[in-house]
Every structure is written in C-alpha cells, then in structure tokens.
C-alpha positions as CSV (number, residue, x, y, z in Angstrom):
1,X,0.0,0.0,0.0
2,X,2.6,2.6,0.9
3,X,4.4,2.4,-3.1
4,X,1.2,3.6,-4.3
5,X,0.6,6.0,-1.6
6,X,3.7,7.5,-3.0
7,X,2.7,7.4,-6.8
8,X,-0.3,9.4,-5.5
9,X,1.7,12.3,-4.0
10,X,4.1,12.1,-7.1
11,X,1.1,12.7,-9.6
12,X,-0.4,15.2,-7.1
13,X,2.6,17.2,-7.3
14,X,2.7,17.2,-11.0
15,X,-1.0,18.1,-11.4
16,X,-0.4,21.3,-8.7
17,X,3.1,21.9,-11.0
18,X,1.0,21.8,-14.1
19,X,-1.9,24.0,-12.5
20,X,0.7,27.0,-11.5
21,X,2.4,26.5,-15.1
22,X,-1.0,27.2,-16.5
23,X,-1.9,30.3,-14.0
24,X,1.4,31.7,-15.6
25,X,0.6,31.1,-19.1
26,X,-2.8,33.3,-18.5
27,X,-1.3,35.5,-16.6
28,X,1.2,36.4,-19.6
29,X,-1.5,36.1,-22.1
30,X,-3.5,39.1,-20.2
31,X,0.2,40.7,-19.9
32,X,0.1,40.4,-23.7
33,X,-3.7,42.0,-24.1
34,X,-2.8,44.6,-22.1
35,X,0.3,45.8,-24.5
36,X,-1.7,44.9,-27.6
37,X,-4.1,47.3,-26.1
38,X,-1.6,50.4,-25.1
39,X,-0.1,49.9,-28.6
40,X,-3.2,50.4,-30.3
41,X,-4.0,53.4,-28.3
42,X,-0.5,54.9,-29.5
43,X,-1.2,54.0,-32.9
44,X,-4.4,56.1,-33.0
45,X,-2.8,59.2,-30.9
46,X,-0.4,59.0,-33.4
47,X,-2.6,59.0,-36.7
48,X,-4.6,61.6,-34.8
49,X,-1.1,63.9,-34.9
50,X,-0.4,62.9,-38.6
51,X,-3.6,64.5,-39.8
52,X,-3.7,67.7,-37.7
53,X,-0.5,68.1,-38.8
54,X,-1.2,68.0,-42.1
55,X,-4.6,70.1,-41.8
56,X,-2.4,72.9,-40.1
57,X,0.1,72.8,-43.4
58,X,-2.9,72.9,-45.6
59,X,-3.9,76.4,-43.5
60,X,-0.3,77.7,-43.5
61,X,-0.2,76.5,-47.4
62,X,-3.4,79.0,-48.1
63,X,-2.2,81.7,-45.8
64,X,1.2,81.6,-48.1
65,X,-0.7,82.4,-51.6
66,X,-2.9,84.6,-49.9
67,X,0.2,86.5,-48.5
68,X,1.7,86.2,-52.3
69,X,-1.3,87.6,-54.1
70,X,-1.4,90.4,-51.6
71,X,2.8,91.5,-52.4
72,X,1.8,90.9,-56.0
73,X,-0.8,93.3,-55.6
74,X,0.7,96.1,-53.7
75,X,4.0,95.7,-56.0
76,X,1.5,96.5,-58.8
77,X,0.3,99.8,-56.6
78,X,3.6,101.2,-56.0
C-alpha cells in the first residue's frame, strides 16, 4: 500500500506543478492584451497627430498664396 501512496503524491505534485504553469501562461496572455491594447492606443494618438498636422500645413499653405497675391498686388500699386 505505501508504493502507491507515493505514486499518488508524485502525480499530485505534477497536477499542482501543471496548474501554477497554466496560471502563468494566463497571466502572460493578459500581460500580452494589455500591450496589444496600449499599442493600439499609441497608434491612434499618433494617426490623430499625422492629420492635424497636415490640416495645419494645408492652413499655412493657403495663408502663403494669400500673402503672395497680396505683395503681387501692392508691387503693382507702387
């Protein structure tokens, strides 16, 4: 009786052994979400910037010939 007493504990180690491995594995996989998460965000903030950006050179662009037509113009008066 006590050899398989013994097999027991051995295989009930390996099944608590096996359980923590597999609480790690999740807990990594959430670790993972998380990160996919916070990069996404990052990658919208960014794509956000990109396109004020750009509508602020558009602005600046029409500013520039509007500033252009106006020296034409006065070069003309004088």
């Amino acid at each position: 009786g006590r050899r398989q007493k013994a097999g027991g504990r051995r295989q009930e180690e390996e099944g608590r052994r096996q359980k923590a491995e597999g609480r790690r594995q999740e807990a990594e996989g959430r670790r993972q979400k998380a990160e996919g998460r916070r990069a996404e965000g990052r990658r919208q903030e960014a794509e956000g910037k990109r396109k004020t950006n750009d509508k602020r050179q558009m602005t600046n662009d029409k500013r520039q010939t509007t500033n252009n037509k106006r020296q034409i113009t006065n070069d003309a008066i004088c």
